[in-house]
N, C-alpha and C positions, 0 to 999 in steps of 0.2 A: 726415870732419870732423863731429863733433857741434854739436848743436842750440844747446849752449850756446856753442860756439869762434864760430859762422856767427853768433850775436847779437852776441858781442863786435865782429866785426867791422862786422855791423851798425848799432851805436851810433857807428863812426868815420864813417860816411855821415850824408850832409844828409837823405838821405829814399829811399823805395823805384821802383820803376818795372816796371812789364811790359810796356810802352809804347815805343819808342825813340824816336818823335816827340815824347816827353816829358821826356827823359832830361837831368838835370838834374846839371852839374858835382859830383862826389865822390858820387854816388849806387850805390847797389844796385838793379842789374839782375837781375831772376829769369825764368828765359827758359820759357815757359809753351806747352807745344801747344796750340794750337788746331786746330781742323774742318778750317782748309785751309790752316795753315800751321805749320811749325815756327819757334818762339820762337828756337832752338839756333842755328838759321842766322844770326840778328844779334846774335853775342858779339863780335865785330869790332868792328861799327859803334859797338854798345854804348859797351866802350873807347876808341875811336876819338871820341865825342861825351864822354867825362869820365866814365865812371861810372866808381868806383874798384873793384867788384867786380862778376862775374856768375856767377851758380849758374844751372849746366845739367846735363841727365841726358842727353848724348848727348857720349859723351867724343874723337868726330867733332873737335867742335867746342872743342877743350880747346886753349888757347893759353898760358899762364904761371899760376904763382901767382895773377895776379888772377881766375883763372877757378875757381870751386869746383863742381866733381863731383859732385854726388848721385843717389839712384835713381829719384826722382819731385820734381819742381820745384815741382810744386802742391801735394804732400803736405810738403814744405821750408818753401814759401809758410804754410802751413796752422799746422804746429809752430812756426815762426819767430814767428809771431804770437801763437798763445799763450802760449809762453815769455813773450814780449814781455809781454801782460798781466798775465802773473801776478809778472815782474820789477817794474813800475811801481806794483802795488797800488793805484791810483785807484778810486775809484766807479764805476761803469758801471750807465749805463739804456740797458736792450734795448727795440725794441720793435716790433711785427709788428703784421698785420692784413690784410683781406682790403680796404681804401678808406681811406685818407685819412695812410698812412705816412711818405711823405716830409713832408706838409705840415706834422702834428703835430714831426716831428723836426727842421723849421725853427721851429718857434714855439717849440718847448722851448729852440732853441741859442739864439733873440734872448733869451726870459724870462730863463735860466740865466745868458747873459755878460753881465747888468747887476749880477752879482755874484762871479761865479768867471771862470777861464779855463777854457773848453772846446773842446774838438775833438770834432766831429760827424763824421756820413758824409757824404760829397759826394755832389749829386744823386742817383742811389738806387742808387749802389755797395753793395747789398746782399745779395748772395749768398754763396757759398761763395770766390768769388775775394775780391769787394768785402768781407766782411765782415772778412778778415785783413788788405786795405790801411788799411782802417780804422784798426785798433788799433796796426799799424804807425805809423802817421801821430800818433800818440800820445805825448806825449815827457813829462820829469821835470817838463816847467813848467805840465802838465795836471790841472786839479782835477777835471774831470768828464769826461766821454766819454761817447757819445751814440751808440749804434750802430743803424742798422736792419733789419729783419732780414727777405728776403723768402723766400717758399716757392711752392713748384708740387707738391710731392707731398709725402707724409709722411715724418717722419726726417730733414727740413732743420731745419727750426728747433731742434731735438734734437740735434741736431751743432754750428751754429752757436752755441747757448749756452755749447757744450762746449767751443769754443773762445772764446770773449768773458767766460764765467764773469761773467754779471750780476749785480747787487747790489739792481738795480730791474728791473720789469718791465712793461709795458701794450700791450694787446692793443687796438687800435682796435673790431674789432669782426668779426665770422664771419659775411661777405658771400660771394656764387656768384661765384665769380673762382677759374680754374686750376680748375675743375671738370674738366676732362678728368686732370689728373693727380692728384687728390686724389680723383678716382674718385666727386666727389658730394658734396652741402652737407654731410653727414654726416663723410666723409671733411677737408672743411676744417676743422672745429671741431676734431677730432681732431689735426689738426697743426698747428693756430695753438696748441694747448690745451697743446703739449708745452712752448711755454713757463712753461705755469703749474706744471709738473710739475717743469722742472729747479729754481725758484724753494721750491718746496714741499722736495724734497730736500734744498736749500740751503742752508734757512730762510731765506729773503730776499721781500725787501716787494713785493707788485704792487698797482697802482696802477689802479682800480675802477671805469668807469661805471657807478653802477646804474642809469641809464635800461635800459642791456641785460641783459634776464635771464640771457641765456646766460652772459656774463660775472658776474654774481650768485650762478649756482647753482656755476660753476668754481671760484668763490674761497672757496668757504666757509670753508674749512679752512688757508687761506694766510693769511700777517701782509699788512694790504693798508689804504690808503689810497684814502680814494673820495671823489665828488664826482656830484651829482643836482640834478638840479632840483626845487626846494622839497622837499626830501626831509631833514628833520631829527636822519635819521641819519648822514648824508653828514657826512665829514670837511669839505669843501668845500663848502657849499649856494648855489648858482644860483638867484637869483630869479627873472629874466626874462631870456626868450631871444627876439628877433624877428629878420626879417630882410625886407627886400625893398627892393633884393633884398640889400643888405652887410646882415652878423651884425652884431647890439648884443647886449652880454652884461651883466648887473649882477648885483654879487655884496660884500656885507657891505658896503654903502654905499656902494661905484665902480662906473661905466661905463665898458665897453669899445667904443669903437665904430672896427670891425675894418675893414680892405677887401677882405676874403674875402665874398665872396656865396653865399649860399645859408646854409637852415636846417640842409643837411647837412656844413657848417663849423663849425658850433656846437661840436660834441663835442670835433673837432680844438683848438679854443681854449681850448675850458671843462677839456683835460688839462693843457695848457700851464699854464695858470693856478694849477691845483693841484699840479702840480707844482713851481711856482714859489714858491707856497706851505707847500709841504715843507720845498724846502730855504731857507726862510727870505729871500726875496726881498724887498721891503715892496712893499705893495699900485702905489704912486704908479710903482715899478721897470716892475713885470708891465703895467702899463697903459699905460706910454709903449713898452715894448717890443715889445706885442700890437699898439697902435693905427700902429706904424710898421711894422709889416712889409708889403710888397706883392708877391703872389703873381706867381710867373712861368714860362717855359716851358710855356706851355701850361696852369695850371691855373689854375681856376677866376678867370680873367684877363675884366675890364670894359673893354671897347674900343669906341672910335668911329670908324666908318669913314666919314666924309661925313655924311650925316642919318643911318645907323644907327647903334645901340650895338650890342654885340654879347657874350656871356658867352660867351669861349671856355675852353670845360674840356675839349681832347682830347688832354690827356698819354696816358690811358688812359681803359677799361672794360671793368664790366662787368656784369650784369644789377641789381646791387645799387646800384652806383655812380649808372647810368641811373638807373631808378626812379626816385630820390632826386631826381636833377638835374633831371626831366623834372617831376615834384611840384612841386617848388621851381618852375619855370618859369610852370607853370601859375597860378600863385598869385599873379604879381606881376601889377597892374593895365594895366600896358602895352597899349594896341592894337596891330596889327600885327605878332602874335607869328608868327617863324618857327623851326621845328624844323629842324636839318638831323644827321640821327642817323646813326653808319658802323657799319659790323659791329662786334660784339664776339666777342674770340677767345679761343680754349685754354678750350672752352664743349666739345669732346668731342661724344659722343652726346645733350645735352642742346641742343646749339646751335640747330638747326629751332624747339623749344620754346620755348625762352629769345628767341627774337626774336621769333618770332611773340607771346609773350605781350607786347611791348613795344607791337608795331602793336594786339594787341587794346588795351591803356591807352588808346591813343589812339582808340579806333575812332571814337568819339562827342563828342571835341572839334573839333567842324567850322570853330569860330572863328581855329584854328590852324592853319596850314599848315607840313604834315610832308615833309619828303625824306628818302628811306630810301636810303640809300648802301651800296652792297658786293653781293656774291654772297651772305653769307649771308641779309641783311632781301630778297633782290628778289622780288618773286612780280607778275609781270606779267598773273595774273588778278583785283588789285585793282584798279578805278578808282573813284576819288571827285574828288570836287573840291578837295579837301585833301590829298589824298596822289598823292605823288610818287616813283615807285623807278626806283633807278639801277642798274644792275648790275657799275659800276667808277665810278672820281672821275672818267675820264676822259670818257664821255657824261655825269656830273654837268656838267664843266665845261664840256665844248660848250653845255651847257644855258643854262649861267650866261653864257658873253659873249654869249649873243644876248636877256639879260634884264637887266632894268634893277630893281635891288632899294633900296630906299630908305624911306623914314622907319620903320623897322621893328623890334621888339627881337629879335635871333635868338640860340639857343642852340647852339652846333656842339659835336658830343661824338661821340667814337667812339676804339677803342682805339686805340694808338701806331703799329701800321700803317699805318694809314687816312690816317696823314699829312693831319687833316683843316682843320689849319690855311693848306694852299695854298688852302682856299676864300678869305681875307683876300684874296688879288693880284684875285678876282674882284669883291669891293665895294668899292664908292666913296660 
């Protein structure tokens, strides 16, 4: 069956799934191997829970008519969805970066749906799988789409545009994250940059920080839309940005005042804005839309736990992200500041480097009390009176119930493994 027959049938379903605990009456199921299981094995249950179709590549598992045969389910997956976009013709903004992806592509859907219908990516379904349920998830009553696009080595985001076919474009920024499979900060600019590439080919607009040069010197040659702080070239001009620790943004005579914390949320907002201004939002829209939105899962999230607050930002990281976060930290007036940092990972040959250069950041803020979490930050020929290394959460944690922490501002950050939000069950 063709690409085009497997859509028609697609459009008689409510919605897609590669999920079976998800699997939602009159749906299309596409059965997807994974690392330690086959998808193929639950065309039954599939059926059995209401999906009205499933496409498998292992013909084992072939039961009636409602079951469609193909040669590759992810490659099925892959076509099915661009057919899909390029049937719907809607607008699509792409958009990728090495910090701050998902949050910008929440701020964009809140600016954006206070005047269009949109469909975003959900949480950061943004890969090669997630990026085709995406557009799937796309339907005729759709005026905008909002994809995000993530990468770990070169040639992803060059694929995924290939399938999403974007109309807009913006790059967060070319931060050291996935240095092991991008082979090096060199190697990420080069494939976050492929977005600017398929956009140029296109002819289609990308959408411009110039506080970042890298992104400055990439676009020269692209149709692009930008936004700077006092920069009176800027399509969009930023006049003041502060923070401490929530972002305030003011820009052609309104204030933004966000509940994102940190200076390194700025950028995140200040796209949203301009973008918002693109497509023609009014100012008083963008402002109630920015000022309501409230970060969560994990990011850059303001909590009170007993006498402390607490900024937990450990969705992810990585040495770029850090930095930033630990900067911003430092900065705010608060007494009793605690650090509690966990490894950063998919850092390659560069990861001994990259963390040790964190502890050097800190070597000299004695005011601040650091705990260094994981195997890669431990080196137990440090001792200070400010620094703390753990070599697992688990002696972190024995640590924590025989201590009593309290009136105190703490930062917790460490990438998505680190699971570093179970320190919360330890403060009171």
């Amino acid at each position: 069956m063709d690409i085009s027959s497997i859509h028609s049938l697609f459009l008689k379903c409510k919605s897609v799934s590669i999920d079976t605990r998800k699997i939602e009456t009159d749906s299309l199921f596409i059965a997807i191997k994974g690392d330690r299981f086959d998808a193929n094995s639950f065309t039954k249950e599939a059926l059995d829970k209401g999906a009205s179709y499933v496409i498998i590549d292992n013909e084992t598992y072939y039961i009636d008519q409602r079951t469609i045969l193909v040669e590759d389910s992810l490659v099925t997956l892959q076509q099915l969805a661009k057919f899909h976009r390029e049937y719907l013709k809607l607008p699509v903004i792409a958009l990728t970066g090495s910090n701050g992806k998902t949050t910008t592509k929440e701020l964009l859907a809140v600016v954006l749906s206070k005047k269009y219908r949109i469909k975003a990516t959900v949480g950061n379904l943004n890969n090669h799988i997630g990026v085709p349920l995406t557009l799937l998830s796309f339907n005729s009553e759709t005026e905008i789409g909002i994809v995000e696009m993530g990468a770990n080595h070169k040639k992803e985001i060059e694929f995924l545009c290939e399938l999403a076919k974007p109309d807009y474009g913006y790059i967060t920024n070319f931060g050291k994250a996935h240095l092991e499979g991008f082979g090096g900060v060199k190697g990420v600019i080069e494939g976050k940059s492929e977005m600017y590439h398929y956009l140029l080919k296109s002819d289609k607009l990308a959408f411009i920080n110039l506080e970042d040069p890298i992104q400055v010197e990439k676009s020269k040659i692209l149709k692009s839309f930008s936004f700077g702080i006092n920069k009176e070239n800027a399509d969009v001009n930023i006049t003041e940005v502060k923070a401490n620790p929530f972002v305030i943004i003011s820009s052609s005579g309104f204030t933004i005042s966000s509940h994102l914390i940190g200076l390194y949320n700025a950028n995140n907002i200040n796209a949203a804005l301009t973008v918002g201004k693109y497509f023609g939002v009014a100012d008083s829209a963008i402002k109630e839309a920015l000022e309501s939105y409230v970060p969560e899962n994990n990011r850059s999230q303001l909590l009170t736990k007993g006498t402390n607050e607490i900024i937990l930002d450990a969705y992810n990281a990585n040495p770029s992200s850090m930095t930033v976060a630990i900067e911003n930290f430092l900065q705010l007036d608060n007494p009793n500041k605690i650090m509690i940092l966990g490894d950063m990972f998919e850092l390659g040959e560069e990861s001994q480097q990259e963390h040790q250069a964190i502890v050097t950041l800190l070597s000299n803020k004695e005011k601040v009390k650091c705990y260094f979490i994981g195997n890669a930050f431990y080196d137990d020929r440090i001792n200070k009176n400010n620094f703390w290394f753990y070599e697992t959460f688990e002696t972190f944690s024995d640590y924590l119930k025989e201590t009593k922490i309290e009136n105190s501002t703490i930062l917790i950050k460490g990438s998505r493994g680190m699971a570093l939000e179970r320190t919360l069950d330890f403060l009171s």
